[in-house]
Structure formats: C-alpha cells, structure tokens
N, C-alpha and C positions, 0 to 999 in steps of 0.2 A: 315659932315662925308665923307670921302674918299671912293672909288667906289672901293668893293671888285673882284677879281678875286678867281678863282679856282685853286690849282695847286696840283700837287702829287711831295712828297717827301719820295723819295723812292717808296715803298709801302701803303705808310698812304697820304690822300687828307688832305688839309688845305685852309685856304683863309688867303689872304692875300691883304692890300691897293695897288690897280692898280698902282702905282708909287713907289711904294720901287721895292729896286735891292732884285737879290735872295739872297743875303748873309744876310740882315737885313729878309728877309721873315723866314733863318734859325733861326735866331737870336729868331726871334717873334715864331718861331716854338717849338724851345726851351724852352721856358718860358713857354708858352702854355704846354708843354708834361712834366713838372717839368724835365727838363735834365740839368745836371751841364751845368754850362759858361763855365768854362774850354776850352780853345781853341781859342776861341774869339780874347783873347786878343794878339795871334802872326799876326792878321791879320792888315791892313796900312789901310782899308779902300778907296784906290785910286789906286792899281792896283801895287804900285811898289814894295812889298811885294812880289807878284806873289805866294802866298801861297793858293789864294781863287780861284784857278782855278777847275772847273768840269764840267762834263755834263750834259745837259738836252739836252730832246728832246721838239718839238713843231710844230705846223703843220706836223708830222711825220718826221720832219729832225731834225738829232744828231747833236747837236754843244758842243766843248767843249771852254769856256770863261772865263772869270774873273768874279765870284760871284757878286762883287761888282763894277762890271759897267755894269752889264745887270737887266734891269727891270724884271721884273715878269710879264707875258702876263697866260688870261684865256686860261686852256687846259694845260698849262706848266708840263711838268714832270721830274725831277730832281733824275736823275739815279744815279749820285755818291755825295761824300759826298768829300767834301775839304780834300787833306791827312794828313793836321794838326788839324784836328777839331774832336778830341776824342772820339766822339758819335760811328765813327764806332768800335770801342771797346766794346763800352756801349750795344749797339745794334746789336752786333754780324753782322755787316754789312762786308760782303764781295765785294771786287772791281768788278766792272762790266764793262767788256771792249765793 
C-alpha cells in the first residue's frame, strides 16, 4: 500500500498516494466526492496540453505549475482549480488570484 499524504483542495482536505501528481489526486478526488469526469478528458496527461496548469501553495510558497508533472507533497494546498475542468461551475468556485 502506497504512503498517504495530506493535502487541501480548495477548501475540503483529502489524502492522496505520496507519488501521484496533483491532477490524478484531482482525478481520485473526484470520484471520491461523486463529481462528474467531465473535463478530464481535454487534459494530455504530460504537460503539452498546458490546460492542467494551477496553483498550490506549500511550505507557505505559491507556485503555479502543471497539474500533471507536480507530485503531491504532505501540507499541500491547491488554491485553484485547472480552467478546463468544470467542477468550478459545479462548485461555484471562484478564481483565486
């Protein structure tokens, strides 16, 4: 069994296996919170999409990155939400600069 981390998305905490990227931790968050797939599928998975980019912070520093080449570290918190990934609709998420 894979070594859980802690991380916040958005507002709401989840765990997530220490070695997935944050876009599959969305992915698994999703499922987890019964939230449509919807979205998912305009992303490349390797970065040249450039659709999975957002912010988190960590150790108290804001980074914004590619969903899917940054792993998930404990303490992680995930300020924004990719702007092709429908949920903020779903969940009345507003952008957080």
């Amino acid at each position: 069994m894979a070594n859980k981390v802690r991380i916040r998305i958005l507002d709401d905490e989840f765990e997530a296996p220490a070695e997935d990227t944050i876009l599959r931790a969305l992915q698994m968050y999703g499922i987890a919170r019964r939230l449509p797939p919807y979205g998912f599928a305009r992303f490349c998975w390797n970065a040249n999409c450039k659709q999975c980019i957002l912010e988190y912070e960590c150790d108290g520093v804001r980074t914004r990155d590619f969903a899917c080449q940054t792993e998930v570290r404990d303490g992680m918190r995930i300020r924004t939400l990719p702007h092709v990934l429908l949920w903020k609709k779903l969940l009345k998420v507003k952008d957080r600069a």
